[in-house]
N, C-alpha and C positions, 0 to 999 in steps of 0.2 A: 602511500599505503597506510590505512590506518586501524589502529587496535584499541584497544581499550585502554590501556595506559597512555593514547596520545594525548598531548598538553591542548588546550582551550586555545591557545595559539597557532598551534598548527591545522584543528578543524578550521578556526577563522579564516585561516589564509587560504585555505584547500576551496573554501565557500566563496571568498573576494573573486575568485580566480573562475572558477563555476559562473559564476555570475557576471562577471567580464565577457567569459563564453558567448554566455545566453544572450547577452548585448549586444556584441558584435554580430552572433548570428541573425541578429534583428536588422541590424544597421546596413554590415557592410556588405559591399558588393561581390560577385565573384564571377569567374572564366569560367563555369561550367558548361560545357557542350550541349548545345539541342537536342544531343541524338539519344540523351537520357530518355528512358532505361532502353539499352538496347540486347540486352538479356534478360534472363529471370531473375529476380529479385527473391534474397529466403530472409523469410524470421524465425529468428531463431530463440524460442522459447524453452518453457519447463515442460516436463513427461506432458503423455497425452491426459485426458480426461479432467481439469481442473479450468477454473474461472479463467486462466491467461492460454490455455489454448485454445476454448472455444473463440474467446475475443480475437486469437489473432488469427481465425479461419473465419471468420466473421470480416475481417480486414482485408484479409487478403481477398475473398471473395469481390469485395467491394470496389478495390481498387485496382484491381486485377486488367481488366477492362478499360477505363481510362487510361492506364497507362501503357495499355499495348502489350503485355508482356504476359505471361505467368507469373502470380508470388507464391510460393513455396512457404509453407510453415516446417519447420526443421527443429524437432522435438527432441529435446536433449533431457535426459533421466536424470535423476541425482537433485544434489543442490543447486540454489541457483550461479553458483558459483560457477558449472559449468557454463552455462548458457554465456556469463556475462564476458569467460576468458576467449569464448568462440569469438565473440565479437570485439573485443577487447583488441585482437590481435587481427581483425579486419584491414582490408583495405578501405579506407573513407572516400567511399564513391557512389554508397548509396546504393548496392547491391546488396549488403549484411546489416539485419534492423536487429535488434534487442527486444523484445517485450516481455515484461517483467514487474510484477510487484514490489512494494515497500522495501522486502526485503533485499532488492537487489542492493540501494542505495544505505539502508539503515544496518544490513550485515555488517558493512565494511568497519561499521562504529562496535562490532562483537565479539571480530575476529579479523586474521591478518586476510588479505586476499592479496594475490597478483595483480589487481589492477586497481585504478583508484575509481570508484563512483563517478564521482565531481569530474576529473581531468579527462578522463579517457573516452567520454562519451558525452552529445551531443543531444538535448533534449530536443524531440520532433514534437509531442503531443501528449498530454493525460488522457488516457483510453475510458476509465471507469474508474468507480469509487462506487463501495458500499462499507457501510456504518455496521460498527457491532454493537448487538445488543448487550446492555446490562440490565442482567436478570438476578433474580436472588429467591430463596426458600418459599414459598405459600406462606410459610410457619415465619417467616421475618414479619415484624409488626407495618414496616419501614415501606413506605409504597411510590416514593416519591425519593429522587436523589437530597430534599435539603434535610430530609425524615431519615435517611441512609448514614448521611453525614452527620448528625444529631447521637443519632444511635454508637456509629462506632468511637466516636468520641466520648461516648460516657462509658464504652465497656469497651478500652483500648485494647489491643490483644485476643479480645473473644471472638472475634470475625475472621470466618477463613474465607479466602477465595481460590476457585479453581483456575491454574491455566495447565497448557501442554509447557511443551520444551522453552529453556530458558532462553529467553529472547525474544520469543514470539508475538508474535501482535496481538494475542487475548493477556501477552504476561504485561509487554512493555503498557496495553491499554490501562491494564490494573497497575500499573506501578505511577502511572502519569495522575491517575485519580487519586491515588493513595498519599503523591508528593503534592499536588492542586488543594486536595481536602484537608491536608494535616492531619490524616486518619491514621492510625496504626493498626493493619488489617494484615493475617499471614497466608503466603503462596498455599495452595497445598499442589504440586508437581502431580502431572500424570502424562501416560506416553502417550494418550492420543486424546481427538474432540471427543471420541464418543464415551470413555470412561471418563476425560475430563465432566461430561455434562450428565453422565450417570451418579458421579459422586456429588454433581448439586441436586442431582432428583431426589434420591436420598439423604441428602440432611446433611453430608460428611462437609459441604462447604455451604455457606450460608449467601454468595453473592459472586459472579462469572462474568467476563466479558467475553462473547461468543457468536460468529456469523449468525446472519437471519436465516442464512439455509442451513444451518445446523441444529437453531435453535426451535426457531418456528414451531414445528411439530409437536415439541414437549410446554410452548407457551400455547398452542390450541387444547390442548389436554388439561391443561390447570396445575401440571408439575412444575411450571416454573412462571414466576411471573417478571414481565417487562417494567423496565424501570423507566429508561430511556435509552437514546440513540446516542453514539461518540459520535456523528458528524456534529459539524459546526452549524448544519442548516439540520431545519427537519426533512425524515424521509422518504418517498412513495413509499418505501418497502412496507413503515409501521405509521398509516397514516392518523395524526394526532398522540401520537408519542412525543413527550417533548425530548427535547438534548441535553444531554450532560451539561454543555456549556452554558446553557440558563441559569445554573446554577452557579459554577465554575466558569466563569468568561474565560475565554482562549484554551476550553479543551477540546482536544481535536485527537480521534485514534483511530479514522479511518481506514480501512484497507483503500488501497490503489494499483493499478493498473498506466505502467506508463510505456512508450515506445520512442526508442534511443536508438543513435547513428553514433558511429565510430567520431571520435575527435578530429578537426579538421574537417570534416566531411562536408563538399560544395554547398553555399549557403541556401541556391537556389535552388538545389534537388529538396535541404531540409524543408523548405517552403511549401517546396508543390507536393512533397510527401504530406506534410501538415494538412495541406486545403481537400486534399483526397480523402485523407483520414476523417478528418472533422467530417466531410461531407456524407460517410458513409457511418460513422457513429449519429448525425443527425435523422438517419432512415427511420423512421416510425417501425417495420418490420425488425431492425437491429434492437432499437429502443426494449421494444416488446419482447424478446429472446432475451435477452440479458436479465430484465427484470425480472422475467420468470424463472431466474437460477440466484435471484438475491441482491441483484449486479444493476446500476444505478449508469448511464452511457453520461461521459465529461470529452467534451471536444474542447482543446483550449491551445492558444499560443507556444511555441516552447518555451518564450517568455515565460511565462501563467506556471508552464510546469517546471521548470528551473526556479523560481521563486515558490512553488509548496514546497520542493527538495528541499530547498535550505530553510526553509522554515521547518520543514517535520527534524530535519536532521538535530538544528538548533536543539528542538523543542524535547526530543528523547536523546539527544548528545546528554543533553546533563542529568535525565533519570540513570543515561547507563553509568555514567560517571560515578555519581553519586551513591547508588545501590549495589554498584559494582559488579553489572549484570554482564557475563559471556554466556556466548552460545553455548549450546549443549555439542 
């Protein structure tokens, strides 16, 4: 279980361990039954209406079929914390999936939870990734991340930026830029995206890290202008925007979308979950629904997604440390 005051040693070893996982599930072998699935299969995600339930009605659609079965999406309200302890406490047989963002894995670094990220769950696949935008005032002279980083270093303190609740992926993405650039730039808190991105329209913050579907609309209007993407690549979404990381090598504040099996869970069901999965996030039809909600489709190894886990973990393990960020 881990919180905020765990030692650097014990995320290590929580990651060695994760990572041994993700290897074995590559390697070795296992007794799983033919007769897999011989019921319905649920995932069990966040409320209805947001990026990880369409993706995983989107999945299950897809895969529904090849495996003979029904898959049930089984929407759970609240934080993700719910979702994570339904499956947490599953049987690993490849009936109960997880699908869940960033925060499933990066909460446990904010606050205590009943399960652990790393141990208790078995990476199947990365579903999607989309990059947030950082945008800043009309009125900032700065048009360009090394002009951003020019600026708030000569007028340390005088830059605010907007995010929501402490913890969150527009806070952690601004605190990762802030610790990268050696900028001394201040939160300014607000309870939601849309005041968060009202008070950069207006002037009250001078620079925001905020989804393309949030943002988009007030960057077509001229209220706010794009600076660049936090993925590591460029992205359909803002084609010819460059990255954060052109400037800053190795910054990365992506949102993600990942889908996870109970610990233990038969190697060779993670497998043919994996190939089913991949296959139906490679649909041109999937492709094209997602991107038109912000939402970028990643089919990848569990390998592939057990290695960005511990790298993202890594990577904001020590902005939370360091700034000494909990959740709200």
């Amino acid at each position: 279980m881990v919180s905020p005051s765990v030692s650097v040693a014990l995320v290590s070893a929580s990651l060695t361990f994760f990572a041994a996982g993700v290897a074995s599930a590559q390697t070795a072998s296992t007794s799983a039954g033919p007769a897999y699935p011989s019921k319905p299969v649920r995932i069990v995600t966040s409320a209805p209406g947001g990026a990880a339930d369409l993706i995983a009605r989107l999945v299950a659609q897809g895969i529904s079929a090849p495996l003979g079965q029904p898959v049930i999406v089984d929407n759970r309200a609240g934080s993700v914390i719910i979702p994570a302890e339904v499956v947490s406490k599953a049987a690993p047989d490849g009936y109960t999936l997880l699908l869940h963002g960033n925060s499933f894995w990066l909460g446990t670094l904010l606050a205590k939870t009943s399960y652990d990220a790393l141990k208790d769950f078995l990476p199947i696949s990365m579903l999607a990734s989309s990059p947030q935008i950082l945008v800043v005032h009309p009125s900032l002279p700065a048009k360009s991340v090394k002009e951003l980083v020019t600026l708030a270093k000569a007028t340390p303190g005088a830059l605010n930026y907007a995010s929501t609740n402490s913890g969150s992926s527009n806070h952690l993405a601004a605190e990762l830029f802030k610790s990268m650039a050696r900028v001394d730039i201040v939160r300014i808190g607000y309870k939601s995206t849309a005041t968060a991105i009202t008070g950069g329209v207006v002037g009250e913050t001078q620079l925001q890290f905020a989804s393309s579907s949030s943002i988009t609309p007030h960057v077509k209007s001229g209220r706010l202008r794009p600076v660049a993407v936090s993925s590591v690549a460029p992205s359909a979404l803002y084609p010819g925007l460059p990255t954060v990381a052109a400037t800053l090598p190795g910054f990365d504040a992506a949102t993600s979308q990942g889908i996870f099996a109970p610990a233990q869970s038969p190697l060779t069901i993670v497998n043919r979950l994996n190939h089913e999965i991949v296959r139906v996030l490679n649909l041109a039809e999937v492709k094209e629904r997602l991107l038109s909600i912000g939402v970028e489709t990643v089919g990848s190894s569990p390998g592939d997604l057990g290695a960005a886990i511990k790298s993202e973990m890594t990577r904001f393990g020590k902005v939370i440390r360091d700034v000494g960020i909990t959740a709200d």
